[in-house]
C-alpha positions as a Python dict, from the first residue, in 0.01 Angstrom:
ca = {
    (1, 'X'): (0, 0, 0),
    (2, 'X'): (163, -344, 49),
    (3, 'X'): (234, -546, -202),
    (4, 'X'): (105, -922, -138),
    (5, 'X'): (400, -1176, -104),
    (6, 'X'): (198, -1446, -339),
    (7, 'X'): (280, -1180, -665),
    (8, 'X'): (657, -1158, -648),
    (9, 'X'): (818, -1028, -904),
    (10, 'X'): (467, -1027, -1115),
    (11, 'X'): (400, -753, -1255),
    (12, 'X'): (15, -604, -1102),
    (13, 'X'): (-208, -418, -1318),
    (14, 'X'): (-498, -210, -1153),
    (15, 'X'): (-862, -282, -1292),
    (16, 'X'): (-1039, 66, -1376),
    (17, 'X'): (-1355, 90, -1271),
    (18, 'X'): (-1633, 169, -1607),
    (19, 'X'): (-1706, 505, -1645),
    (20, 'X'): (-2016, 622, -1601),
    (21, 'X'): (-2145, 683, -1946),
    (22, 'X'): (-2050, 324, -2019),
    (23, 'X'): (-2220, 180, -1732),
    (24, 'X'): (-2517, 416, -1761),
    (25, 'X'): (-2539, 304, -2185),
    (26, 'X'): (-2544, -29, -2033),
    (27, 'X'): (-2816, 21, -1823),
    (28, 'X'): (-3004, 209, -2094),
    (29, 'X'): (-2929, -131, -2330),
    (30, 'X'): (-3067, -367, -2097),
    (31, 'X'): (-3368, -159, -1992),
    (32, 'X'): (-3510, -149, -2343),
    (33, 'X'): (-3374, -519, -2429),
    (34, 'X'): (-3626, -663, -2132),
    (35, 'X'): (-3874, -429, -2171),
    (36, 'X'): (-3891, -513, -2539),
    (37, 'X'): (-3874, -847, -2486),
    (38, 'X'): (-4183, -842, -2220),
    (39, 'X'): (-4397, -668, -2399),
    (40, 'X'): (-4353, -890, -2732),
    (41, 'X'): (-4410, -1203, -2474),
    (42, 'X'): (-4775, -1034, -2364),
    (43, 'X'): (-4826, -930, -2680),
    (44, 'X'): (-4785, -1295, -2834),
    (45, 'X'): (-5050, -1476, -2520),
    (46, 'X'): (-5297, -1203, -2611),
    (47, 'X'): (-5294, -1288, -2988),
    (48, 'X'): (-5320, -1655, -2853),
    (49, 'X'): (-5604, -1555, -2673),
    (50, 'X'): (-5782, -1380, -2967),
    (51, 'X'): (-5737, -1695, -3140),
    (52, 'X'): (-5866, -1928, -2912),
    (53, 'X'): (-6124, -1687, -2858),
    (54, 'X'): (-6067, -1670, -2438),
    (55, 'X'): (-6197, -1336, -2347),
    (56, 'X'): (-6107, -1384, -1989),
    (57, 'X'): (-5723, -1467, -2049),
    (58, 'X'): (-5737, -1165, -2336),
    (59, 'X'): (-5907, -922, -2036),
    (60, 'X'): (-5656, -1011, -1787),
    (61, 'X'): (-5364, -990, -2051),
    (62, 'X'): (-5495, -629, -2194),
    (63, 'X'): (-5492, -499, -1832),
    (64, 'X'): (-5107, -633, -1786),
    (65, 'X'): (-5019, -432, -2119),
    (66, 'X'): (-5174, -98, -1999),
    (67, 'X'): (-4792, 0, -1923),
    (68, 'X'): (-4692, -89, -2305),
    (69, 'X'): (-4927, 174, -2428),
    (70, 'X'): (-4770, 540, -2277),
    (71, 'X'): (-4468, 496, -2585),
}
């Protein structure tokens, strides 16, 4: 290894890279953050759509929450 002339006499510290459990948790976290999130969004137009009674917006909004249902 060669130490780069621009750092002299600075001291270098190595960056670990995350471990996997941590970057895996992380993962996990943001999975069910967006997935939360997007199904709260659909759920919200297709109460808006009940309300202003729009049967074709609540069809096409019940068929894009078909995935929200296997919990």
């Amino acid at each position: 290894m060669r130490r780069n002339p621009g750092f002299r006499n600075r001291e270098i510290t190595a960056k670990r890279e995350l471990s996997f459990g941590i970057r895996l948790a992380s993962r996990l976290l943001l999975d069910e953050l967006s997935y939360q999130f997007n199904k709260e969004q659909i759920d919200r137009q297709i109460n808006l759509a009940i309300d202003n009674n729009d049967r074709q917006e609540f069809n096409r909004l019940s068929e894009k929450y078909q995935p929200y249902t296997w919990e």
